[in-house]
N, C-alpha and C positions, 0 to 999 in steps of 0.2 A: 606717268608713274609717280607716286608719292615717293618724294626726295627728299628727307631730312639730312641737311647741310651734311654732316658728318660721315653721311653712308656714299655721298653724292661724288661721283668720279669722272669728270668731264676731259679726262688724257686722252685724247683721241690712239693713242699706242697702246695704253691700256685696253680701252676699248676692242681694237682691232685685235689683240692679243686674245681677247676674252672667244670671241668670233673663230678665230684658228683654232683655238685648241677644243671649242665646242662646237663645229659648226651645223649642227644637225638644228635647223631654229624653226621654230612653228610660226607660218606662213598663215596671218591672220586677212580676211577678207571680209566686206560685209557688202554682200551682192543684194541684188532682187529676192535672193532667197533668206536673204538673212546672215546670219556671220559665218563663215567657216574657216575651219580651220587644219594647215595637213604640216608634219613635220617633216619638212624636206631640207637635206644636205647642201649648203653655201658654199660658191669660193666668194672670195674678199678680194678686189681690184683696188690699191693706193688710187685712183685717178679721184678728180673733185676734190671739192673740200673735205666731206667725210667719205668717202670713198664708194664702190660699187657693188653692190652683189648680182653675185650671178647663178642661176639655179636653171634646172630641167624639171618638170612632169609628165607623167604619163597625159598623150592628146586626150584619154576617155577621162578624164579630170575633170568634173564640170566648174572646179575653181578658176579654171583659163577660164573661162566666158565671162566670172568676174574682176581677172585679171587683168582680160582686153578693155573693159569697163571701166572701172574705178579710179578716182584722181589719186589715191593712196592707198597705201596696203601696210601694213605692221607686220616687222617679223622678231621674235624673242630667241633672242638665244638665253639658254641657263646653264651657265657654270656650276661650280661645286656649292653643294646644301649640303644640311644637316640640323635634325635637332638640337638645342642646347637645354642641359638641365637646371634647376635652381639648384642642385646637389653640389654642383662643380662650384658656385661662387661663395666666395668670403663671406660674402654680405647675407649668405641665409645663416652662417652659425651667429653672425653679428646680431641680427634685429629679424629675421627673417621674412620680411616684405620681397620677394622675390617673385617672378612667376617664371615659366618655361619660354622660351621663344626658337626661333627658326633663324639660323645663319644660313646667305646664299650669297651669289653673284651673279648677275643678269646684267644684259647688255639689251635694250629697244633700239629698232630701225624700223622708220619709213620713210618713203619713198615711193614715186609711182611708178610701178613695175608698166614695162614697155614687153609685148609677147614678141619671139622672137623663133619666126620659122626656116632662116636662109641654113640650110645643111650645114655650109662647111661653118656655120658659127656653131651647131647643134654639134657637129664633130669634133670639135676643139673643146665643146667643155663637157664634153662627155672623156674626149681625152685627160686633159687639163685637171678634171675631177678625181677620177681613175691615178693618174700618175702622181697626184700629190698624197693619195691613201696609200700606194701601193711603196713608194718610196722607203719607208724605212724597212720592208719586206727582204729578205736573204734573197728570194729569188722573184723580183715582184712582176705581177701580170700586168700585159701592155692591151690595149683596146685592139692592137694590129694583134696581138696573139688568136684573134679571133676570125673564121670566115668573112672575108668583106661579105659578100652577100646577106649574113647573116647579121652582123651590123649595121649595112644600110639599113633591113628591116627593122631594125631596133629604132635607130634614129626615126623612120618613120613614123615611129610609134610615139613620139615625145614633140611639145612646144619646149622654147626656151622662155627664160625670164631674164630680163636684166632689171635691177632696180638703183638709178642714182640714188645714193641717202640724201634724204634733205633734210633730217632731223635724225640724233643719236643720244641715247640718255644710258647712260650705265652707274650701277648702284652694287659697292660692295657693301652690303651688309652683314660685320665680321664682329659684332662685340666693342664696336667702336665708342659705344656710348656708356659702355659700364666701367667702374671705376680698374685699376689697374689689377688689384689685388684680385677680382670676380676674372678678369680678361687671362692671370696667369692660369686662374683655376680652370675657366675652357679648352683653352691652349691643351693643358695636361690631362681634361679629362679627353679631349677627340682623338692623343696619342694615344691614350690608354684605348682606348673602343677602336683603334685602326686607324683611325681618321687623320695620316698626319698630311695630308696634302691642306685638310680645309684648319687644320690645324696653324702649319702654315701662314697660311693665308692670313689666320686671325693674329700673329705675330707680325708678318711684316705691316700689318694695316694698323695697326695697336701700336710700330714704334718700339718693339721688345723681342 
């Protein structure tokens, strides 16, 4: 991933943080067939040094056959985006040499995903998945709320993945490069348009 110093976030807590609260990361492969790609739902295990992902697919996935295969695999999670205007900065009533760009935050992992078929691992993180969505729920559903019968068949129906990271790269790119006067002006214009969360973002990373 293209890292200009400033954008460039190497917090492994940061990182991990990025992972929880978006965990839905597109699961890149580039098999026999060529690349593919599917956006499947993470949990994040602390173990290793940058720590572990674990995910399920449906077995008729033909991406498992590249998953059993491949020495690496790439998975992207993307946090919060958003257009930015030249409207919003100082520096267009200033001299006007502005142009538009795009603020995001993205988090890269790879790692060589290991398939994994032993049930009661496949029922734990079908659990495990389940109970960390369902958690802030008033009345949240449990994976036992369901027919055993009818879950074993499910489980049937799915491989597991684990993937140690062996490599992590996360890039906020939040207006860090523009001068201070142009960064208030984003800040106020993505409150104004709703945007106060990426808003935010581009305050605490700005230092303001």
């Amino acid at each position: 991933m293209y890292q200009p110093p400033h954008f460039r976030d190497d917090s492994r807590a940061a990182q991990h943080a990025l992972i929880r609260a978006y965990p839905l990361g597109l699961l890149i492969t580039a098999g026999s067939g060529g690349l593919t790609a599917n956006p499947i739902p993470f949990l994040l295990d602390e173990a290793g040094p940058h720590g572990v992902l674990r995910a399920h697919i449906a077995r008729a996935n033909p991406q498992g056959l590249d998953l059993a295969a491949v020495e690496e695999c790439l998975i992207v999670f993307q946090g919060p985006q958003g257009y930015v205007t030249p409207s919003w900065y100082a520096s267009k009533r200033e001299h006007g040499r502005v142009v538009p760009t795009w603020n995001y935050a993205t988090v890269h992992a790879w790692g060589r995903p290991q398939v994994i078929e032993d049930v009661e691992w496949l029922g734990r993180q079908v659990a495990d998945l389940t109970a960390l969505r369902e958690l802030p729920r008033a009345e949240p559903w449990a994976v036992a709320d369901a027919p055993e019968p009818f879950v074993a068949a499910q489980v049937r129906g799915i491989i597991g993945i684990e993937i140690p990271i062996t490599r992590i790269e996360g890039k906020w790119k939040m207006s860090q490069n523009r001068p201070e006067a142009d960064r208030h002006g984003v800040i106020a214009g993505l409150r104004a348009e709703g945007e106060a969360g990426l808003a935010g973002l581009v305050a605490e990373r700005s230092g303001l």
